[in-house]
MILUMMI-436017 format. One record per residue: residue in one letter; residue number from 1; y, x, z negated of N, C-alpha, C in turn. Coordinates in steps of 0.2 Angstrom, whole numbers. Last residue first. Layout:
N
<'A' NUM <Y X Z> <Y X Z> <Y X Z>>
...
// end
This chain:
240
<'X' 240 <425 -244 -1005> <434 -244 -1003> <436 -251 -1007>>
<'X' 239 <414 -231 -1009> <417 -238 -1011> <424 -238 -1007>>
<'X' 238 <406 -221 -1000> <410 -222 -1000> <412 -229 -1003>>
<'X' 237 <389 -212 -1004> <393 -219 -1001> <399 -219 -1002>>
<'X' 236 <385 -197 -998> <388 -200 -1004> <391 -206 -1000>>
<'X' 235 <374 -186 -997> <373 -192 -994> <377 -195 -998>>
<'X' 234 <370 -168 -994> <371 -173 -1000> <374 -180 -993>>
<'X' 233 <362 -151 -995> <365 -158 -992> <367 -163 -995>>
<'X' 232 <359 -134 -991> <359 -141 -995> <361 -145 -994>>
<'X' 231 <351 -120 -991> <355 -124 -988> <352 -131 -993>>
<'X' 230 <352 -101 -994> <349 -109 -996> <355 -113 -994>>
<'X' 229 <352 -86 -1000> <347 -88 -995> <346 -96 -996>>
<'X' 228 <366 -80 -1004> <360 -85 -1007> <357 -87 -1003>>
<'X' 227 <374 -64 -1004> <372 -69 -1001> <367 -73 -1003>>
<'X' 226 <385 -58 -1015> <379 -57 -1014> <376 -63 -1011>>
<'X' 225 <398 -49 -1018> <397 -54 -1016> <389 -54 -1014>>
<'X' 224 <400 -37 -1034> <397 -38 -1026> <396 -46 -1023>>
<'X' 223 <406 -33 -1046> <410 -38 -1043> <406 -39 -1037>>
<'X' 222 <394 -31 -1057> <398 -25 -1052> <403 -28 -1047>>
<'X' 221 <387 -42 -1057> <389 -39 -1064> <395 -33 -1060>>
<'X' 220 <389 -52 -1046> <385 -48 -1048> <390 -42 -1055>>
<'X' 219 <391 -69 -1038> <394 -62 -1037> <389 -58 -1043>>
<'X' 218 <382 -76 -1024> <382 -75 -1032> <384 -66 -1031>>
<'X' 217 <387 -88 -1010> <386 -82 -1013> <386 -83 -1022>>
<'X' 216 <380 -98 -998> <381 -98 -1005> <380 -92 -1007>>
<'X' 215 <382 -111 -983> <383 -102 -987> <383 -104 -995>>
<'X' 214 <383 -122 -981> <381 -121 -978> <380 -113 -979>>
<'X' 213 <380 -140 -987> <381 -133 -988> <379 -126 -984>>
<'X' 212 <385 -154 -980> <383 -148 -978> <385 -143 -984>>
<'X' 211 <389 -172 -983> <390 -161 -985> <386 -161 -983>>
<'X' 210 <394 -187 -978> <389 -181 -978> <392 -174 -979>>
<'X' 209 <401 -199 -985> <404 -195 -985> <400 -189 -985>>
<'X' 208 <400 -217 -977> <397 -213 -981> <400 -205 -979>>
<'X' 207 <404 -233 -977> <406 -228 -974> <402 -222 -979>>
<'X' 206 <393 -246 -968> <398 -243 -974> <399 -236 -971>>
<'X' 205 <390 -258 -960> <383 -253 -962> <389 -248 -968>>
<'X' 204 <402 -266 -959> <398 -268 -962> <391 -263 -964>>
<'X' 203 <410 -259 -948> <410 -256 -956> <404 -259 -959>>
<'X' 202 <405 -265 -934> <402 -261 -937> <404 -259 -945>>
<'X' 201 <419 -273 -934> <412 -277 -937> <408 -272 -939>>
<'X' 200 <434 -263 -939> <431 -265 -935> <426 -269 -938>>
<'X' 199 <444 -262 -949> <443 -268 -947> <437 -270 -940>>
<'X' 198 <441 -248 -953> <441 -255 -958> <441 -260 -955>>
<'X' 197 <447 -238 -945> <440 -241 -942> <438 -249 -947>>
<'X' 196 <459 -235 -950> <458 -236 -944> <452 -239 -940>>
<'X' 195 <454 -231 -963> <459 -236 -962> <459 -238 -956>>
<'X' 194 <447 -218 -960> <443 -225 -964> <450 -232 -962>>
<'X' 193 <458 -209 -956> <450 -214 -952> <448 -218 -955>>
<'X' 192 <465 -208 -966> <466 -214 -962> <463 -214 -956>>
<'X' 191 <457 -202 -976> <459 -209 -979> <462 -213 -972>>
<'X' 190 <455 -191 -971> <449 -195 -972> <450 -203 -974>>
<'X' 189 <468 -185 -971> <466 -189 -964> <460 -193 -964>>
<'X' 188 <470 -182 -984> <474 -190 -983> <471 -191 -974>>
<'X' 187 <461 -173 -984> <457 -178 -992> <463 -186 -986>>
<'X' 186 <466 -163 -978> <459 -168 -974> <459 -173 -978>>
<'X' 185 <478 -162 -986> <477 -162 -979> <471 -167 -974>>
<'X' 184 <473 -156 -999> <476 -163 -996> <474 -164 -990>>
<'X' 183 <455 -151 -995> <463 -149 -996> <466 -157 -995>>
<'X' 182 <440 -151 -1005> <444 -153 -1000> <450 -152 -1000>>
<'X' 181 <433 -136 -1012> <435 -143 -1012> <436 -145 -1008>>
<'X' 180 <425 -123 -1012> <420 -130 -1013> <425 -137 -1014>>
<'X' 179 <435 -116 -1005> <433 -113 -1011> <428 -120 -1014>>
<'X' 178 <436 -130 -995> <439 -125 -993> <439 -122 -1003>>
<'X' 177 <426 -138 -983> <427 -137 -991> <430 -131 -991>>
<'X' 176 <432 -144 -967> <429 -140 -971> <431 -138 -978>>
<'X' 175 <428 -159 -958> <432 -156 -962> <427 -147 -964>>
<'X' 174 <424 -171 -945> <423 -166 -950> <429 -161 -950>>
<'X' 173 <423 -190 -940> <426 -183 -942> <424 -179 -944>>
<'X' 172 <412 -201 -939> <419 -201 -935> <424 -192 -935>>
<'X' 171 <395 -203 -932> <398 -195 -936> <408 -197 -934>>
<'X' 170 <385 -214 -934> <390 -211 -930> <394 -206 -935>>
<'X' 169 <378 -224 -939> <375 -217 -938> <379 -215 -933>>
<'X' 168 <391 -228 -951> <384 -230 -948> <380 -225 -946>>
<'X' 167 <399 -218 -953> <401 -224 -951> <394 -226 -947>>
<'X' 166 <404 -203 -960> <401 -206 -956> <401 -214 -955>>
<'X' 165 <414 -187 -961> <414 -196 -962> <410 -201 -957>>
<'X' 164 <406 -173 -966> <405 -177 -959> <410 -185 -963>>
<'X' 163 <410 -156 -972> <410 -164 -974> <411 -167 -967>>
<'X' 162 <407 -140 -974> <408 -145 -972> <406 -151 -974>>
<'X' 161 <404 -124 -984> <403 -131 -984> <405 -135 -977>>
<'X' 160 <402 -109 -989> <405 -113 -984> <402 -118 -984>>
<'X' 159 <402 -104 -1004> <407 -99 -998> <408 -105 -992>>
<'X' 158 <402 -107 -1020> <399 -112 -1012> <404 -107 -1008>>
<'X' 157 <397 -96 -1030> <401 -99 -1027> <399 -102 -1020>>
<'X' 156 <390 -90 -1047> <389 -91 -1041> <396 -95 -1039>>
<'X' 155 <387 -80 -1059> <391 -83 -1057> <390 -84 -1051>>
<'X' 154 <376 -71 -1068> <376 -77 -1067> <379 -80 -1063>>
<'X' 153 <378 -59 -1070> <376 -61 -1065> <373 -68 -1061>>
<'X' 152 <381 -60 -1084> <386 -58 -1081> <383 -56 -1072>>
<'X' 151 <373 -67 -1090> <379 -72 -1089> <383 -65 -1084>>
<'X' 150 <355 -65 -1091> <361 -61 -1085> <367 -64 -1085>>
<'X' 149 <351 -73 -1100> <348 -65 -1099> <355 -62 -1098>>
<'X' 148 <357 -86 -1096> <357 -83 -1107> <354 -76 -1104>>
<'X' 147 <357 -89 -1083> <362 -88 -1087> <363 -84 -1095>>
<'X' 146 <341 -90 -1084> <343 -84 -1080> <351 -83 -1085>>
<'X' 145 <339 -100 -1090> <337 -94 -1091> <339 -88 -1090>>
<'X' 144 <346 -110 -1081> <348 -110 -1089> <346 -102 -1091>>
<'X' 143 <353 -107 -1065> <348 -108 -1069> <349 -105 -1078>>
<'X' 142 <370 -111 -1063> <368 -106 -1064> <359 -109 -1068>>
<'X' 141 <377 -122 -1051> <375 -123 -1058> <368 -117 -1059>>
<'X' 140 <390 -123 -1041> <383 -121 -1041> <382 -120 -1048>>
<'X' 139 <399 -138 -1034> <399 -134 -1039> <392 -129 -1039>>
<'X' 138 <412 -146 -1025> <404 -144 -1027> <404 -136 -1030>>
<'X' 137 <422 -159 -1027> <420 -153 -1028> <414 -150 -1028>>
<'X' 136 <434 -172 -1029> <428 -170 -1027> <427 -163 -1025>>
<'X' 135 <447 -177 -1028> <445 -172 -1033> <438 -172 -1033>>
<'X' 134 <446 -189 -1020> <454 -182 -1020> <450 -176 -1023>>
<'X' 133 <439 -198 -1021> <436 -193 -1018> <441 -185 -1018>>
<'X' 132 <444 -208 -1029> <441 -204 -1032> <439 -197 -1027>>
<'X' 131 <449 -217 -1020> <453 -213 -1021> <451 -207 -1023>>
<'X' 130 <435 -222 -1014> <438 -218 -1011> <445 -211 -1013>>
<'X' 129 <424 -221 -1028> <429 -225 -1022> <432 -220 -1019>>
<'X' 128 <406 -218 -1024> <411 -216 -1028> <417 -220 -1022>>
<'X' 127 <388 -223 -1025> <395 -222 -1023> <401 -221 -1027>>
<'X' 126 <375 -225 -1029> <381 -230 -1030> <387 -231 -1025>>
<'X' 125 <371 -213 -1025> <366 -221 -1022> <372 -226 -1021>>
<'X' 124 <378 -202 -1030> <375 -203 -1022> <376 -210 -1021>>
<'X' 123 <391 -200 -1039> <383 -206 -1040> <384 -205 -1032>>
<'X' 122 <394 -182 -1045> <396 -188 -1041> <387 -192 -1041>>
<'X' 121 <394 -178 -1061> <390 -179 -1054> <391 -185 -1051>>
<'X' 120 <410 -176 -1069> <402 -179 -1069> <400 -178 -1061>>
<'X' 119 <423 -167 -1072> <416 -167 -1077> <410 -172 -1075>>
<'X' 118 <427 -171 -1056> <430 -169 -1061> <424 -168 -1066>>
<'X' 117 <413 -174 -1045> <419 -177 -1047> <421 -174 -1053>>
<'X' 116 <401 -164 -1036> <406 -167 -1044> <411 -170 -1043>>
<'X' 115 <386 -160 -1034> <391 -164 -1029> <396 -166 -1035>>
<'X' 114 <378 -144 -1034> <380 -150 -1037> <386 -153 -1033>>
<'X' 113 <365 -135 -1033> <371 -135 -1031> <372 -142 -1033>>
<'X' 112 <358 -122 -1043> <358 -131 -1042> <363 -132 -1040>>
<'X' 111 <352 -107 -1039> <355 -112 -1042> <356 -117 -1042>>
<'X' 110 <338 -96 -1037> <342 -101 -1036> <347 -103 -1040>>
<'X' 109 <332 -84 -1049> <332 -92 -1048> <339 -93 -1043>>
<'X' 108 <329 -67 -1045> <332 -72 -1046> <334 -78 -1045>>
<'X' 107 <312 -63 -1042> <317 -63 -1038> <324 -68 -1045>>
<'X' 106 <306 -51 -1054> <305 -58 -1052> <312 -56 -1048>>
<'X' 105 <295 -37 -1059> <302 -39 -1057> <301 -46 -1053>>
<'X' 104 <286 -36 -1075> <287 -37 -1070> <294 -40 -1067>>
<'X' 103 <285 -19 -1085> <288 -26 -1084> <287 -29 -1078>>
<'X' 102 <281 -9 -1097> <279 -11 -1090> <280 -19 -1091>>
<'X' 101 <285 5 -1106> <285 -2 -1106> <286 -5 -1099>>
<'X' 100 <279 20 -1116> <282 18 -1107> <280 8 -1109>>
<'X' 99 <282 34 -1127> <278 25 -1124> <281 24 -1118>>
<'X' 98 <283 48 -1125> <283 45 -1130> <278 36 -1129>>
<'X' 97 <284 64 -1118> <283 57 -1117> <281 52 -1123>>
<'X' 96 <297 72 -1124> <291 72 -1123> <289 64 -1123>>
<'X' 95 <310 76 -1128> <307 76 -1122> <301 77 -1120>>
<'X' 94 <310 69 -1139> <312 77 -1142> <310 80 -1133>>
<'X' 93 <304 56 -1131> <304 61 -1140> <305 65 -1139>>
<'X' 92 <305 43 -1120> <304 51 -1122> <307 55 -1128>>
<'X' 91 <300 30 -1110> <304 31 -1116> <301 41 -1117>>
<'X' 90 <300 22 -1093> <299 31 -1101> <302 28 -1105>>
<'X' 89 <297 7 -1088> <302 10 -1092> <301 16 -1097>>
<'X' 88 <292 3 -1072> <290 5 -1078> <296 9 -1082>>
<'X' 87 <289 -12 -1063> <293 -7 -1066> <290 -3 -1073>>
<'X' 86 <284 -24 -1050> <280 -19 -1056> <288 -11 -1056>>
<'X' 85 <291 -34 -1041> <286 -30 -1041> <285 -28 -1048>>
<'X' 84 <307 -29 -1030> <301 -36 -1035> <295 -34 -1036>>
<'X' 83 <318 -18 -1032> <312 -21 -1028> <311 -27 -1033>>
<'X' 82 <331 -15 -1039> <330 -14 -1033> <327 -18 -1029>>
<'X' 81 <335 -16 -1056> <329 -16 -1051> <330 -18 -1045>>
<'X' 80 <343 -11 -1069> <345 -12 -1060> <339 -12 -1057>>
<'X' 79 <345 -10 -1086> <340 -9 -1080> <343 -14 -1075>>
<'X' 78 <353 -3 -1099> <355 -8 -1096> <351 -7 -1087>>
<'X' 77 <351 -4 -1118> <348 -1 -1110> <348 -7 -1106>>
<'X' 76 <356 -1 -1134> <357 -4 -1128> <354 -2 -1121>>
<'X' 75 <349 0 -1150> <351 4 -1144> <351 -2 -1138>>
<'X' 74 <353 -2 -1165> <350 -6 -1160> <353 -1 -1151>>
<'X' 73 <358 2 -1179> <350 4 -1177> <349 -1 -1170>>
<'X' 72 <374 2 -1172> <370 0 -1178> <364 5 -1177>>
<'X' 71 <371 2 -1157> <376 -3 -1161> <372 -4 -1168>>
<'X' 70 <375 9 -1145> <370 12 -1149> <376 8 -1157>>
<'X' 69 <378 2 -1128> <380 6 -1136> <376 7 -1140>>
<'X' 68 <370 11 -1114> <372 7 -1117> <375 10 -1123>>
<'X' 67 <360 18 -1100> <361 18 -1107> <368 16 -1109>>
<'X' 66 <355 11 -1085> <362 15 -1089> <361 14 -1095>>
<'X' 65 <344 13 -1072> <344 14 -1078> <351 17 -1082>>
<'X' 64 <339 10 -1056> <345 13 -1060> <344 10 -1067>>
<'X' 63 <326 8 -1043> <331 5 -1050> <333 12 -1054>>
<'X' 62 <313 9 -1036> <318 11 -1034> <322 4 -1037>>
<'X' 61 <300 21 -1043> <303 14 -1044> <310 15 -1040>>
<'X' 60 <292 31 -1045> <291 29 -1038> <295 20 -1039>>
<'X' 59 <298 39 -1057> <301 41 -1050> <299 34 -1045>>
<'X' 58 <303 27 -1070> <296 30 -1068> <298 32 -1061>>
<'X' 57 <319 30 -1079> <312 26 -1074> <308 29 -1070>>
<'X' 56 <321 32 -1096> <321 34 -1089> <316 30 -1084>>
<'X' 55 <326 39 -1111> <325 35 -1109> <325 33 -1098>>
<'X' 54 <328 48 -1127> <329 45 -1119> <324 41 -1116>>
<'X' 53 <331 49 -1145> <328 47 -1139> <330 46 -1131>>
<'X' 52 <330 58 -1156> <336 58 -1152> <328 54 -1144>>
<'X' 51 <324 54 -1174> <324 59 -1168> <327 55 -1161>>
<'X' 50 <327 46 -1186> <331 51 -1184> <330 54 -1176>>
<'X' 49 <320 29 -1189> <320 35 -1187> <325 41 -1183>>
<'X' 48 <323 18 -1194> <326 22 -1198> <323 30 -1197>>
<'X' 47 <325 9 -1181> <325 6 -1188> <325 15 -1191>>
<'X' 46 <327 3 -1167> <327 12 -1167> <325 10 -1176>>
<'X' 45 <327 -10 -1157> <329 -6 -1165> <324 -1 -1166>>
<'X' 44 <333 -10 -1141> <327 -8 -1144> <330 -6 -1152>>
<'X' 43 <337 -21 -1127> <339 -18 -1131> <332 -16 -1138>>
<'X' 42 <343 -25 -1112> <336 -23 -1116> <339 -21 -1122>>
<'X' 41 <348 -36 -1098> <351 -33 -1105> <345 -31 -1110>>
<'X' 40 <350 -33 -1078> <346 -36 -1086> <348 -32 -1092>>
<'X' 39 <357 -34 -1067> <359 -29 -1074> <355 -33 -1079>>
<'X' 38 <349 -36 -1055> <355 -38 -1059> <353 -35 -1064>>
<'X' 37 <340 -33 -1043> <347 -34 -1040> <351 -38 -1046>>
<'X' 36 <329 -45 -1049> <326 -39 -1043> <338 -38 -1044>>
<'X' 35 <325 -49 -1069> <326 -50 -1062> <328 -45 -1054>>
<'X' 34 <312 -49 -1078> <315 -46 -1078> <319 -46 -1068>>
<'X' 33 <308 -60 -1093> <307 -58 -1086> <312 -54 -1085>>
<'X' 32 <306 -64 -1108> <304 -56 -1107> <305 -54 -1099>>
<'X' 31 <322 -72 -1113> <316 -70 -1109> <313 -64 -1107>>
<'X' 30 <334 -69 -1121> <328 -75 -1121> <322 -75 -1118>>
<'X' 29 <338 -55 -1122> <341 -59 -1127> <335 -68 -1125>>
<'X' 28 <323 -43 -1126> <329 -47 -1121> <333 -51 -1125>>
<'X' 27 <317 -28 -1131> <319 -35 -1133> <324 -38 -1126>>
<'X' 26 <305 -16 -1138> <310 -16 -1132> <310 -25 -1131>>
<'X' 25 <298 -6 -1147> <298 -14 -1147> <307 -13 -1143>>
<'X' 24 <287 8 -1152> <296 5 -1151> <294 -1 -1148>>
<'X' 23 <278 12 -1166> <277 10 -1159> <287 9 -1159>>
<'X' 22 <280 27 -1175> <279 21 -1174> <281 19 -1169>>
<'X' 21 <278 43 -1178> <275 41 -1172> <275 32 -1169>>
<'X' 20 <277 42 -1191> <283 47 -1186> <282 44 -1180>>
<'X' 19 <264 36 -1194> <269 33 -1196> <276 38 -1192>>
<'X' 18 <255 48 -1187> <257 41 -1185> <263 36 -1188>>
<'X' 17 <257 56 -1197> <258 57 -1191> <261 52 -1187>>
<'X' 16 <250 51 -1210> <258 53 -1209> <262 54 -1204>>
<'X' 15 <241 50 -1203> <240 44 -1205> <250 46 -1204>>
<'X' 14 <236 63 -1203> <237 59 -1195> <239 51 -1197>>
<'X' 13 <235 68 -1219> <239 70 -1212> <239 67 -1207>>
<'X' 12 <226 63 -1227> <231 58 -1227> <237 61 -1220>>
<'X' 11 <216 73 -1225> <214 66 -1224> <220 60 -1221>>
<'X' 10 <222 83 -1230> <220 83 -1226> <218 76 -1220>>
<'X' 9 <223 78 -1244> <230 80 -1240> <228 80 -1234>>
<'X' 8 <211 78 -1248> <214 72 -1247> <220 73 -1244>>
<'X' 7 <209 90 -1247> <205 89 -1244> <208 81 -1244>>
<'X' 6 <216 95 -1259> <216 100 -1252> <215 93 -1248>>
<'X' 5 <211 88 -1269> <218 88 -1267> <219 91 -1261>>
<'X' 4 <200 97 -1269> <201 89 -1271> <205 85 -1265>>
<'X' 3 <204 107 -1274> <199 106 -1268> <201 100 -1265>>
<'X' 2 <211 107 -1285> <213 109 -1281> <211 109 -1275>>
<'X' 1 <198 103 -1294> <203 98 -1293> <208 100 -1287>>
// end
């Protein structure tokens, strides 16, 4: 019988092994993508294993790895990827290599620049009145994904804009968006070119209020202003 037993203890060792040994499961909060220049959020439940883990990036990767709160059974890890491409994240056991998670790096999305009035999108086709124009604003609208991964690199700003009042295809004035709005200043000169030109015949083609976007920065979990590679334009009627 003590044979028996010998040999079943034997048998049940690598079994016992492997359970010490169980896989780790590294999480985002919505998507498994991983962006180039933002703090993406990782986070791994550790569940009711004792041993002291690290955590590191593979040398030939050029990114920064910060270990995080350790909330509960959930460890936090905070990756900075440099390039687009292929990353790989160590994990390491009592300093020994344990599992490695490979992820790919994507550029981060764009975002939607938007033409607004107060809560709604200005109506291109329609047009908006005139008075309405006071509080015109443009806005960048953070991609949905990207916002629920990286809210803390999520925040963009129109850096520079201009606005043309046009009058058929004649260009009468331009302004500039000053932090994405218009100042008094230009908002009452817009109003008395428009006044000035009212009575001519041409009005009848209408007056229309052209943007330019012409810069767009995204600030960065770290305060950094970061250039947007993108230009945009808008076409808005003017009702009078």
């Amino acid at each position: 019988m003590k044979i028996i037993a010998w040999i079943v203890g034997i048998c049940l060792l690598p079994l016992s092994f492997l359970a010490q040994a169980q896989e780790l499961q590294l999480y985002k909060k919505a998507d498994k993508q991983v962006f180039a220049e933002v703090k993406n959020d990782f986070f791994i439940p550790l569940n009711a294993q004792k041993a002291d883990f690290t955590y590191r990036i593979a040398d030939k990767y050029d990114a920064k790895l910060v270990l995080g709160e350790l909330e509960g059974n959930v460890q936090h890890i905070f990756v900075v990827p440099n390039q687009m491409g292929e990353l790989i994240v160590e994990v390491f056991k009592d300093e020994q290599p344990y599992q490695n998670f490979t992820f790919e790096v994507v550029r981060a999305p764009k975002p939607d620049i938007q033409l607004r009035l107060g809560n709604k999108i200005a109506n291109l086709g329609r047009g908006e009145k005139l008075e309405d124009l006071r509080d015109i604003y443009l806005y960048a609208e953070p991609n949905a994904v990207f916002a629920e991964n990286a809210p803390q690199d999520a925040k963009y700003k129109v850096s520079e804009a201009k606005g043309t009042l046009v009058l058929g295809r004649s260009a009468l004035t331009t302004f500039k968006f000053v932090d994405g709005k218009i100042s008094n200043e230009d908002f009452e000169a817009l109003k008395k070119d428009i006044a000035e030109y009212e009575g001519e015949e041409d009005t009848a083609s209408g007056f229309r209020l052209y943007v330019e976007i012409d810069e767009v920065h995204r600030i960065d979990y770290a305060g950094n202003s970061n250039k947007v590679n993108m230009r945009n334009s808008f076409n808005l009627v003017i009702k009078l």
